[in-house]
C-alpha positions in Angstrom: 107.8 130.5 118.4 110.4 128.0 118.1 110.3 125.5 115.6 112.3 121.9 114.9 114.9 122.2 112.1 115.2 118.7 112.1 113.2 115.3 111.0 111.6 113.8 114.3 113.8 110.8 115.8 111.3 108.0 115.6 111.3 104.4 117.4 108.5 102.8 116.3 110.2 101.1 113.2 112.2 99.1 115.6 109.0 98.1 117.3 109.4 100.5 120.1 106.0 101.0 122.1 107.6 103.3 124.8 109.3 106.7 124.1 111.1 109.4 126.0 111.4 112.7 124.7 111.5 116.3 125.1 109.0 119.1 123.6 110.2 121.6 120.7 107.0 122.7 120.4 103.8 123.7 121.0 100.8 125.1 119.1 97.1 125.1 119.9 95.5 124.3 116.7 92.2 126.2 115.1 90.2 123.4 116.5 91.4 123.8 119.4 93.8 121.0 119.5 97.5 121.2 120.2 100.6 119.8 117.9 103.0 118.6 120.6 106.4 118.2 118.3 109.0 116.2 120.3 112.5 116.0 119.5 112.2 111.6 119.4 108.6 109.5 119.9 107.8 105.8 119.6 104.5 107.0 118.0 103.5 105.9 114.3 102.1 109.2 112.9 99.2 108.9 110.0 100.8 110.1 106.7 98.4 112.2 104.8 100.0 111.8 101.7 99.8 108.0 101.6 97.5 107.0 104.8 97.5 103.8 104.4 98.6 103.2 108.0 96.6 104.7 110.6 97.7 106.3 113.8 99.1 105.1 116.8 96.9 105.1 120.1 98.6 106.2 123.5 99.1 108.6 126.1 101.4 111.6 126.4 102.5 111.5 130.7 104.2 114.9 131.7 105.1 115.5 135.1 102.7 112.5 136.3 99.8 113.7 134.5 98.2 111.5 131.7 97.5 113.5 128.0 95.4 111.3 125.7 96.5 110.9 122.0 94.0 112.3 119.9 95.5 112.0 116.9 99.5 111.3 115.8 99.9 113.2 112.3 102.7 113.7 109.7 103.5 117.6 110.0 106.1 120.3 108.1 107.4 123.3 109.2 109.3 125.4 106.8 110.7 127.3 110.2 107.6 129.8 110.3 104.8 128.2 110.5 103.8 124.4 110.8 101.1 122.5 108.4 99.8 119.6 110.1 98.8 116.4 107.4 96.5 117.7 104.5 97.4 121.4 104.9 101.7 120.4 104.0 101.6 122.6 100.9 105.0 120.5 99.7 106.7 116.8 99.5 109.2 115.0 101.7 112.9 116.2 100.5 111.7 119.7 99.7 114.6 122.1 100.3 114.0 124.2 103.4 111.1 121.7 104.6 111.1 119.9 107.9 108.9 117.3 108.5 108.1 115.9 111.9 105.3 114.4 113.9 102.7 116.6 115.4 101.2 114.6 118.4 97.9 116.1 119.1 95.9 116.4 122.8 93.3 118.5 124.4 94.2 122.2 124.0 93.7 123.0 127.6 96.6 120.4 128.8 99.2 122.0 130.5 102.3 121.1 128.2 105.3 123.0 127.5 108.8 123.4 125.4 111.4 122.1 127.1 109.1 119.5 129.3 110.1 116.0 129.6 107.3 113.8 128.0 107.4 109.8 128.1 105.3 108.4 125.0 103.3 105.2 125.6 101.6 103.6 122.7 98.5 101.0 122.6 100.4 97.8 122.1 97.8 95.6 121.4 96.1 98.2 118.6 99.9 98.2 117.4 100.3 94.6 117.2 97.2 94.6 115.0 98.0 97.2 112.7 101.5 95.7 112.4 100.0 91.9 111.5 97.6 93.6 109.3 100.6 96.1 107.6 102.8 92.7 106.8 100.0 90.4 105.8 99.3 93.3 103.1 102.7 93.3 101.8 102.6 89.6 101.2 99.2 89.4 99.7 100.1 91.9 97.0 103.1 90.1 96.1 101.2 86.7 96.1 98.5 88.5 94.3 100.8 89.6 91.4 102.3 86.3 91.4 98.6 84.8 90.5 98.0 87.4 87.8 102.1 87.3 86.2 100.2 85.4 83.3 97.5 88.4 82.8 100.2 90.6 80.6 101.2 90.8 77.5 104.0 93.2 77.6 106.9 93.6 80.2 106.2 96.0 83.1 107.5 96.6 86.3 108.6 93.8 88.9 107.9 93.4 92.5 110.5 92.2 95.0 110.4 89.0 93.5 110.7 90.1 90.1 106.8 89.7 89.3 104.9 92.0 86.9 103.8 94.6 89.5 99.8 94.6 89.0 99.7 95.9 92.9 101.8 98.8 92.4 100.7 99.5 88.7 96.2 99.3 89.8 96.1 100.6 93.3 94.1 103.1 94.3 93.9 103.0 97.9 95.3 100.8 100.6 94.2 100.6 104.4 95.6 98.8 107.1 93.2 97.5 109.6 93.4 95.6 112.9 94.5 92.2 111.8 93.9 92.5 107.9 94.3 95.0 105.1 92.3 96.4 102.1 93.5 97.3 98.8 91.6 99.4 96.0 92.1 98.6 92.5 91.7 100.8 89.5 91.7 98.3 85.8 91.2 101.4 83.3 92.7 102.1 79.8 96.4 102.8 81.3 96.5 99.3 82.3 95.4 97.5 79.7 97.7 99.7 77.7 100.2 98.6 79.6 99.4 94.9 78.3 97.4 93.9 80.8 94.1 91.6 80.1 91.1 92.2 82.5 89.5 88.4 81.1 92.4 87.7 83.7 89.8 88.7 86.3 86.9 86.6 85.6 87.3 83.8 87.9 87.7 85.8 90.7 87.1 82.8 93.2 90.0 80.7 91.2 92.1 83.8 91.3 91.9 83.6 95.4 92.7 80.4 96.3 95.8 80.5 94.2 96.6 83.7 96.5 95.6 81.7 99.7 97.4 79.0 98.7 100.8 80.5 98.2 100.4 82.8 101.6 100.3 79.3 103.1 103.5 78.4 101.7 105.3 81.4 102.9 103.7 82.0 106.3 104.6 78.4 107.2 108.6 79.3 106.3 108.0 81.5 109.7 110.5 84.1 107.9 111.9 87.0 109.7 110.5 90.5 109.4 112.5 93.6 110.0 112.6 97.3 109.0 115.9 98.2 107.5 116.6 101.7 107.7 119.1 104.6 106.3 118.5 106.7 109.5 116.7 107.1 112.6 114.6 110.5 111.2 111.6 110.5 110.2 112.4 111.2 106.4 114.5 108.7 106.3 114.5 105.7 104.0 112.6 102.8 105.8 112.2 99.3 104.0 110.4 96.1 105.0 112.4 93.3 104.8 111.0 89.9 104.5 113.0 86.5 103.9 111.0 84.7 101.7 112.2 83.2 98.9 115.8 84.9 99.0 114.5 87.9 100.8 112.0 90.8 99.7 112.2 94.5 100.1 109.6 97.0 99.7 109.6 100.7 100.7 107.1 101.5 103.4 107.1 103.7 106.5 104.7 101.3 108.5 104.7 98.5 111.5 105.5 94.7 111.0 105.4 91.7 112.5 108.7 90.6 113.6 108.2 87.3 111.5 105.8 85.4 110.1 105.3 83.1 112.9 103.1 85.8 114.7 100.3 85.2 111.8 98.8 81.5 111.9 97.4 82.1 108.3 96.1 84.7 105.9 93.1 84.7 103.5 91.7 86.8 101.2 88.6 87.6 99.3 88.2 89.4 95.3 85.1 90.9 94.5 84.5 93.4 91.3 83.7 97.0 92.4 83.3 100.4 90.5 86.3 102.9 90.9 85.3 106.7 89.4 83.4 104.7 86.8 86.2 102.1 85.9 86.4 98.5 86.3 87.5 98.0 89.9 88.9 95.5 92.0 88.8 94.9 95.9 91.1 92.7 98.0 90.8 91.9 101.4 92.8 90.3 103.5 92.4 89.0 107.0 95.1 87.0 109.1 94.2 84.8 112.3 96.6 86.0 114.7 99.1 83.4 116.2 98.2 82.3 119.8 
């Protein structure tokens, strides 16, 4: 059994829908599944440790013959056995660890190491995601901007040197099809923090002070782009917008290539109850441009 000792080469941060590659490995799974690992793939790969972003839909075609994607999944290999998503017993950077991406299709499929594979991804399912995965980033940071009057003691900034209420309350983020939804815990850590949940009462208020300033910024039309320290999968990725002198957050996702591909972005606030805390749901939605 062969196994990669290196981070899969990945394209998809470039926008990259298409992919050629060759398989390292194979491995028929307990469900009867197999991992396909290639050495390079312009597949996004679900991240069990922060699935925010979903995976990719697409085909494997080897040798003419067409392999459905059944799944496209953050695996690790510590060179003797491979853990595919949930199952990675350690965290990126772990001496020893290789992570990759574990492509998985019908057990039965007649795939090999060493075959040539071409990797064809769902674009318009991408394009969604990748509308949905920007409009997210910028309706945290608008959200934060609305709430910068909420604390009373200095915390952490965003990219535009706001009080970080996103990154500081979520719970859980998903990226959906042309929108986004983000989880948020308000328990005793945050208000120790300084901040003041009579912030949240006008809910409605709070809203179209977020609506309002995505109009602003979607109508600058601003570039997008995934800035990267390496091509591996490991590697450093950061979403790059220039709004307002430019902002950068960390993220491993798909983006728009600028905010001209979203003609607007709403959301909605609505109380919620988080493991019996005070919660808070956003959801965003973005009308696609035409």
């Amino acid at each position: 059994m062969t196994l990669p000792s290196s981070p899969t080469i990945v394209d998809y941060p470039s926008g990259a829908v298409e992919s050629s590659g060759t398989v390292l490995h194979r491995e028929v799974l307990g469900d009867g599944r197999a991992a396909i690992l290639l050495d390079r793939t312009a597949a996004h790969p679900v991240d069990s440790a922060w699935p925010d972003q979903g995976p990719d839909r697409g085909i494997l075609v080897v040798d003419g013959l067409i392999h459905p994607l059944l799944d496209v999944i953050v695996a690790a290999t510590d060179g003797h056995a491979l853990f595919v998503g949930a199952d990675i017993p350690v965290r990126k950077g772990t001496e020893g660890w290789t992570f990759v991406v574990a492509h998985l299709v019908d057990g039965s499929g007649e795939i090999a190491e060493g075959d040539d594979v071409e990797v064809s991804v769902d674009e318009e399912h991408r394009a969604g995601l990748s509308v949905g995965h920007t409009a997210c980033h910028l309706a945290s940071l608008a959200l934060n901007r609305a709430l910068a009057d909420a604390w009373s003691k200095d915390v952490a900034t965003d990219a535009l040197g706001t009080p970080n209420f996103d990154a500081l309350a979520v719970d859980t983020t998903s990226i959906l099809e042309n929108g986004s939804r983000d989880d948020y815990r308000i328990g005793k850590s945050l208000r120790k923090k300084g901040f003041s949940v009579a912030a949240l009462d006008e809910l409605d208020a709070i809203a179209a002070v977020v609506d309002a300033q995505l109009a602003e910024w979607v109508a600058t039309g601003a570039e997008v782009r995934i800035e990267r320290a390496g091509d591996g999968l490991t590697d450093l990725r950061e979403w790059v917008c220039d709004i307002e002198g430019g902002a950068r957050i960390p993220c491993g996702g798909t983006h728009a290539v600028s905010l001209s591909a979203l003609n607007g972005i709403r959301v909605t606030l609505e109380r919620s109850e988080l493991d019996g805390a005070f919660g808070l749901t956003m959801r965003t939605s973005v009308a696609a441009a035409d």
